[in-house]
N, C-alpha and C positions, 0 to 999 in steps of 0.2 A: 819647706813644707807649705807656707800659708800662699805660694805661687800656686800652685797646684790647686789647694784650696780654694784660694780665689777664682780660680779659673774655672773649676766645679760650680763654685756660687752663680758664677755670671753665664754658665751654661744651662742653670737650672732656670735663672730669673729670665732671659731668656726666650722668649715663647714666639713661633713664625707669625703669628699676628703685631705683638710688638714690633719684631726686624720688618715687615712691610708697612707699619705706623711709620720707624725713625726713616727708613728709605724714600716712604711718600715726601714727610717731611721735608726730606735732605734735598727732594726734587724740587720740591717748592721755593725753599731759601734760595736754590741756581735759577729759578723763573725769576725770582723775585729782582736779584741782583744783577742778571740780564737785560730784566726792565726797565730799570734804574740806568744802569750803561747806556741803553739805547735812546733814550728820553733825554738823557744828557748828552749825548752823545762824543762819549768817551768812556775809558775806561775807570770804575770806580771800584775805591777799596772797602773791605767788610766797616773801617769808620766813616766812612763816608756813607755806605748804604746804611748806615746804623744812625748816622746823623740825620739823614732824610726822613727812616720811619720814626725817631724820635719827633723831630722839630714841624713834620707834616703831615694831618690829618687826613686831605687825599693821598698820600704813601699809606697812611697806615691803613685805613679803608683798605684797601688794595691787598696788601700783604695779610689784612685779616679774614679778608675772604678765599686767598689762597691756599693760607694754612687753616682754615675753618676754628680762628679763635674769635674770644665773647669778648672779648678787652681789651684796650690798649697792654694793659698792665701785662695779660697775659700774654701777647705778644711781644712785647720786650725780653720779655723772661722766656721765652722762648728762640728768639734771635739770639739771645745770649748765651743759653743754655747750647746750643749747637757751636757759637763761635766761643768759646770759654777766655781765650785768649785777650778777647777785648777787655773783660772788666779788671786785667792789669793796665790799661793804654788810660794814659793822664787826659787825651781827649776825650773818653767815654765820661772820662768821672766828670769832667768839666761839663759835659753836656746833660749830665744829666742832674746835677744841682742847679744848671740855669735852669732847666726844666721843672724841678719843684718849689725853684721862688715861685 
C-alpha cells in the first residue's frame, strides 16, 4: 500500500515547472561535464568533474553560472544532490575535508 502511496505523493509534489527546473538542471550538469572532458581532453568521471568544481574556482565560476547558483556551497550540494552516488565514494569524502582544513 505505501507503494502506491508513495507514488501519489510524488505525483502530487510533482509540478511541470519543477520537471522542466530538474530537466534544465540535468542539461546543465551534461554541459558542464562535457566542458571538463573537452578542456582535458579526455574522458572524465562524475569524481573527477566533482574534483575540479571543488578544488577550482574558475570551474566553479563556470558551473555557477550555468546552473544560476549564489555559492559555491550551493553548488556543491547541488552536483551532489543530482549525482547521490558520490557522497558514498572515499574520494569525495577525502576531497572534501582537505577542502575545509
Amino acid at each position: 500500500m505505501s507503494g502506491v502511496v508513495g507514488a501519489l505523493e510524488d505525483a502530487v509534489l510533482e509540478t511541470p515547472i519543477s520537471n522542466l527546473a530538474r530537466e534544465e538542471i540535468e542539461v546543465e550538469l551534461v554541459k558542464f561535464g562535457s566542458f571538463c572532458s573537452i578542456i582535458h581532453n579526455k574522458k572524465l568521471n562524475n569524481v573527477a568533474i566533482f574534483s575540479l568544481l571543488v578544488k577550482s574556482n574558475a570551474y566553479c565560476k563556470i558551473f555557477m553560472n550555468l546552473t544560476e547558483t549564489d555559492s559555491k556551497r550551493e553548488a556543491v550540494l547541488l552536483f551532489l544532490n543530482y549525482n547521490s552516488n558520490l557522497c558514498r565514494s572515499k574520494v569525495v569524502k577525502e576531497i572534501l575535508k582537505s577542502q575545509l582544513k
